[in-house]
N, C-alpha and C positions, 0 to 999 in steps of 0.2 A: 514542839514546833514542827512545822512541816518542812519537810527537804524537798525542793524544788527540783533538785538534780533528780535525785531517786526520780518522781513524777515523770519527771519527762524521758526518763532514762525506758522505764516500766513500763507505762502504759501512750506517749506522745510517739516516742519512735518507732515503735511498731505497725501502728497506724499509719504514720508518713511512709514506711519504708512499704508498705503493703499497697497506698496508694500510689504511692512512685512508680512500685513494681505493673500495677495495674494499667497508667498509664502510659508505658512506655512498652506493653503486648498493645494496646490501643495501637498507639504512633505507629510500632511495628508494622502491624496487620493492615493498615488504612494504607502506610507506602508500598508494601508487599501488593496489595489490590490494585493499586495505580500504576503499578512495575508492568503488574501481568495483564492491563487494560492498555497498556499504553503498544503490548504487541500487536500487530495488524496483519497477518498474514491466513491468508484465503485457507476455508475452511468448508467451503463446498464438494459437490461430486468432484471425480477426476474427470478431466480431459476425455473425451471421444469424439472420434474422429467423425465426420458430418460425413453425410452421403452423399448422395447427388444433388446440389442446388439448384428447387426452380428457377426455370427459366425468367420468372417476373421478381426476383430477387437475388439480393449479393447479401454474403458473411463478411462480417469486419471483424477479426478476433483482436483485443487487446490486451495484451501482458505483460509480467513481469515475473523472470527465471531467475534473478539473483536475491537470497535468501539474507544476504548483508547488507541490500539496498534500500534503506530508509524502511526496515519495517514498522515504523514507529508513523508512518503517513500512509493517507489513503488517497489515492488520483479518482477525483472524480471525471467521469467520462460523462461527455454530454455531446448529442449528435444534433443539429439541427433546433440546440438549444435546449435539448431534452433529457434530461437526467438520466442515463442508462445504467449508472453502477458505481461503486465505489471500489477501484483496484486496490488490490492488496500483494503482499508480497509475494510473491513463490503464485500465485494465482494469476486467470484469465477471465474477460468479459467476453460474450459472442453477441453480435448486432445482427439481425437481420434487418435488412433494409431494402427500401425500392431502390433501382439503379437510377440514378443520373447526379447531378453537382450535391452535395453533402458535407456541409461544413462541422468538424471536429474541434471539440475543446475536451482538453483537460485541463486540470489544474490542481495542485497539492501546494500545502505553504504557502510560498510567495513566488511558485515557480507555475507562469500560466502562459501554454501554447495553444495556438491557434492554427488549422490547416484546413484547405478543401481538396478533396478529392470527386474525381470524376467516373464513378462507381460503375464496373458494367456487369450485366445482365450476368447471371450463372456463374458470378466468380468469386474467391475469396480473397481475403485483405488479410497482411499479417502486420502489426505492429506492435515491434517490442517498446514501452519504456525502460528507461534503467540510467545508472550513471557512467561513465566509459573513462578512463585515463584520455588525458590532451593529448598524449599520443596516438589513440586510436584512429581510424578513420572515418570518419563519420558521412562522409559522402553521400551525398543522395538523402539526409536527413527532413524527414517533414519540418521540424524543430529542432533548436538546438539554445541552451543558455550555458553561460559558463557561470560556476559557483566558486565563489574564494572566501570561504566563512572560514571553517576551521580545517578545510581540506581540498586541493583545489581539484575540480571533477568537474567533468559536463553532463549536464542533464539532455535527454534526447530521448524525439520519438523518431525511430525507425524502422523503415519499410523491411521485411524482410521475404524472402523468399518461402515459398508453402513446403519445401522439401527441411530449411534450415527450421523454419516455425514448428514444423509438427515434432522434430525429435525433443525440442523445448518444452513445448507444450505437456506430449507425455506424461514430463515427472510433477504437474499443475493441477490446483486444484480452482477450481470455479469461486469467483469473489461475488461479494453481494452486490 
């Protein structure tokens, strides 16, 4: 007679245990894939500093210097309704643009601001996004949302000064 135990002992588990193992380097590698797709942070040149801006155009640089702030999103930047970039973390966008009214949108998630600025000739624009404790001061903010999901933080685009922008910028690299 045949011993069914033996059988399955011999030649059934082996098989099972081999495809088991097989699929769970599969499951592994595919979450592993998705872990390291799921980082976002700017992977272009660094930062250099612009020279002298013609006269019949303004720089708008946008960024983001906090390396723990939602690397897992990308803020798309759109000027005048134009798709300029997808910011990423630790990274900047540069706009050249004509000066006069200039409406700005970004947007990541569920988090979408809206501003105009009144752009002039031979100048630069600095704005950081990022997320800031409710303590902070946010004053002067183009945008601002408050988040209470699993941590409470404000999201904000803020103007900042070209002396405070550039030491940021520095350690930046260029987003796509």
């Amino acid at each position: 007679l045949i011993d069914v135990d033996q059988i399955l002992t011999v030649q059934v588990c082996p098989l099972i245990v081999e495809k088991y193992v097989k699929i769970r380097v599969i499951i592994l590698s595919i979450i592993i894939s998705m872990l390291t797709g799921c980082v976002s942070t700017a992977k272009g040149p660094a930062f250099v500093m612009h020279s002298t801006i013609p006269a019949d155009q303004s720089y708008v640089y946008f960024y983001r210097p906090n390396p723990n702030d939602g690397v897992t999103v990308c803020w798309k930047i759109k000027v005048n309704n134009q798709l300029k970039g997808c910011l990423a973390a630790q990274g900047f966008i540069k706009v050249k643009l004509v000066p006069g009214q200039t409406v700005f949108n970004t947007k990541a998630a569920a988090v979408k601001f809206e501003f105009t600025e009144d752009l002039k000739a031979g100048k630069a624009y600095y704005y950081e996004i990022g997320s800031y404790s409710h303590k902070q001061d946010l004053t002067g903010a183009k945008a601002i949302k408050s988040i209470n999901f699993i941590f409470d933080a404000t999201i904000a685009v803020l103007p900042v000064k070209e002396s405070v922008a550039i030491t940021k910028l520095a350690h930046l690299k260029e987003s796509a």
